[in-house]
N, C-alpha and C positions, 0 to 999 in steps of 0.2 A: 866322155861317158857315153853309154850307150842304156836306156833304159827305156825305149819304146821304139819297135819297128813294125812292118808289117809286110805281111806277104799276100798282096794282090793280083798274084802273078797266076792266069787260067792254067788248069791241069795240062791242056797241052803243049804248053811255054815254056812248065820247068825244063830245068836243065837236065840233058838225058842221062847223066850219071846218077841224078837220085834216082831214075827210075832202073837201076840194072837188082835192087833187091829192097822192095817195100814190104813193106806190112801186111797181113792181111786185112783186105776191103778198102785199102787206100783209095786208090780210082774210084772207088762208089764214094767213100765220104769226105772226100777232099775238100773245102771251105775254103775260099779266100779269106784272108783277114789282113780289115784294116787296121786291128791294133793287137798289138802282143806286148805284154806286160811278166816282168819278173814274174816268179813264181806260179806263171802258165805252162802250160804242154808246148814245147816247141821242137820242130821239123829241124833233125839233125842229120849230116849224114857224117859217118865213121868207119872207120877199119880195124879190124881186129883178123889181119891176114888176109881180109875180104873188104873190099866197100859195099857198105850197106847202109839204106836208110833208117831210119829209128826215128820216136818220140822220147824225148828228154823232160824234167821240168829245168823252167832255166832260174837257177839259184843252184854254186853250188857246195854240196854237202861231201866232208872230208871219207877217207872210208872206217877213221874211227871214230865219229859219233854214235852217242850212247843210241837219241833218239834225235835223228834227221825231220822229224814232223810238229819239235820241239821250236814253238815260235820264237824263245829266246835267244835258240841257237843262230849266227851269222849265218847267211847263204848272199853270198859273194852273187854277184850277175854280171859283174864285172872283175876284171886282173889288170893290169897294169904291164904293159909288156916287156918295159925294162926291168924289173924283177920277178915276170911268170917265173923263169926258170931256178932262182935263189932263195924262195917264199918256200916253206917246206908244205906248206896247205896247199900249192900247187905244183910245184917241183916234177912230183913222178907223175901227170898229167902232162904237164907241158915237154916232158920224155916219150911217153907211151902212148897217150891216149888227145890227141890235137881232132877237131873238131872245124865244120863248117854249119852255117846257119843259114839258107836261103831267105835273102830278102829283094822287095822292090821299095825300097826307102826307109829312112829310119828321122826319127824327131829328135828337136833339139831346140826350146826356147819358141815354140811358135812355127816352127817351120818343117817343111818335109824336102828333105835331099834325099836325091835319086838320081839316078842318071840319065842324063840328057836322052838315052835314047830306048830307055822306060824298061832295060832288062835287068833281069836277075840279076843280083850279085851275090857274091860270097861274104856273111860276117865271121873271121876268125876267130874260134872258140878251143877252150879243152873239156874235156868233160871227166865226169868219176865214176864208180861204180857201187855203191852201201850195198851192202849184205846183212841182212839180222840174223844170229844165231841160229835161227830156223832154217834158214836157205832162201826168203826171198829179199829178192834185189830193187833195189831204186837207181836210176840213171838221170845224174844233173850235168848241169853244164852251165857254164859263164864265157861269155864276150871277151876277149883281149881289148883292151885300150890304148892309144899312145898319142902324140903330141898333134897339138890341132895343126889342118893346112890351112893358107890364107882363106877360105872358103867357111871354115868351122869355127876357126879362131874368134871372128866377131861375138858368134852362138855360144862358143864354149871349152873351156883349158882343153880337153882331151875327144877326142873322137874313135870310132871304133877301127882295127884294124880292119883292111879288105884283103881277103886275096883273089890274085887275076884270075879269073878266067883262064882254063888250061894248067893249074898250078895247083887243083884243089886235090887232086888225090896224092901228089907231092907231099901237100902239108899235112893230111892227115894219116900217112904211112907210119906204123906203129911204133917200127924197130929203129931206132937212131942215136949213134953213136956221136960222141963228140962234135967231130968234123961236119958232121949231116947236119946236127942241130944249127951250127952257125950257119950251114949254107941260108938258111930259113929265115934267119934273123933280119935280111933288106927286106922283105917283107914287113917286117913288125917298124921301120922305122917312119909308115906313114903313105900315102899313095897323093899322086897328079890330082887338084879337083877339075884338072882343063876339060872335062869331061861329064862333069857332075852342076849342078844346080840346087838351090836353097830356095824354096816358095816358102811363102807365111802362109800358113790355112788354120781352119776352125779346125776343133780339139774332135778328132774321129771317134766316134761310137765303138766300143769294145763289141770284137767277134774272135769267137770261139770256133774250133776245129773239135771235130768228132774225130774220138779215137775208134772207134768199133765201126 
């Protein structure tokens, strides 16, 4: 499971693919955050023909709900990577629309893993697009999960997928047929932690990102 990470990573660190198409005023209001919790605004980057950055919330909502702001209704923040692609609630996401999630560590039971040598990673996501009748849109997104390495295992059954460095505009390239999608799938079965690190730390203070 993946339900708290954060992105502590200074504006000039990220990784320079997010920066080929941001938002307006990003570089003026960019925020470190030590803690990102479900159902927050989070720093996505995706392709729809283009790589581009975007704001998501991260819960996610199918594109036929009635009413996505409806607290009853499930928002997933997490998938399961052995069935992303056979789940029909995410199915045509885990085809079209794959997602990545900048972070510098993510929790689990008391502790924060990161990597040993304190850079950005990729967390594996897909994401949706809601439309209301009206025309305006809402854009979520959920975490891929799958089986813990001996590093997570201790903390917890599942852990979040990573993808490497170098791999990420791969994964989240729109159009993928059959064949493409399996190439994808070593990825979802899990990464090395010979490189990663587990510390126990006190419970981080919630920080918000300005979207404007």
């Amino acid at each position: 499971m993946c339900g708290r990470y954060e992105l502590t990573t200074e504006f000039g660190n990220l990784p320079a693919v997010l920066k080929k198409s941001l938002p307006m005023g990003f570089e003026k209001n960019y925020a470190q955050q030590e803690l990102i919790r479900p159902s927050e605004p989070v720093l996505v980057l995706k392709s729809e023909g283009k790589t581009s950055t975007s704001f998501m919330l991260w819960g996610f909502v199918a594109e036929w709900a009635q009413d996505p702001f409806n607290p009853l209704i499930p928002k997933p923040f997490n998938a399961r990577a052995e069935t992303v692609g056979e789940k029909r609630f995410f199915r045509n996401s885990w085809r079209h629309k794959r997602c990545v999630l900048p972070a510098s560590g993510f929790f689990e039971k008391g502790h924060r893993i990161a990597r040993q040598d304190s850079k950005t990673f990729w967390l594996a996501g897909i994401w949706n697009r809601w439309m209301s009748p009206e025309g305006s849109e809402l854009e979520t997104c959920c975490v891929l999960t799958t089986e813990p390495n001996k590093l997570i295992k201790p903390l917890h059954n599942r852990m979040p997928v990573i993808i490497p460095h170098g791999l990420e505009e791969d994964w989240i390239a729109p159009v993928k047929n059959g064949p493409e999608l399996r190439a994808l799938e070593p990825m979802l079965s899990g990464w090395s932690p010979e490189e990663w690190v587990a510390k126990p730390i006190k419970k981080p203070s919630s920080s918000q990102m300005s979207l404007l």
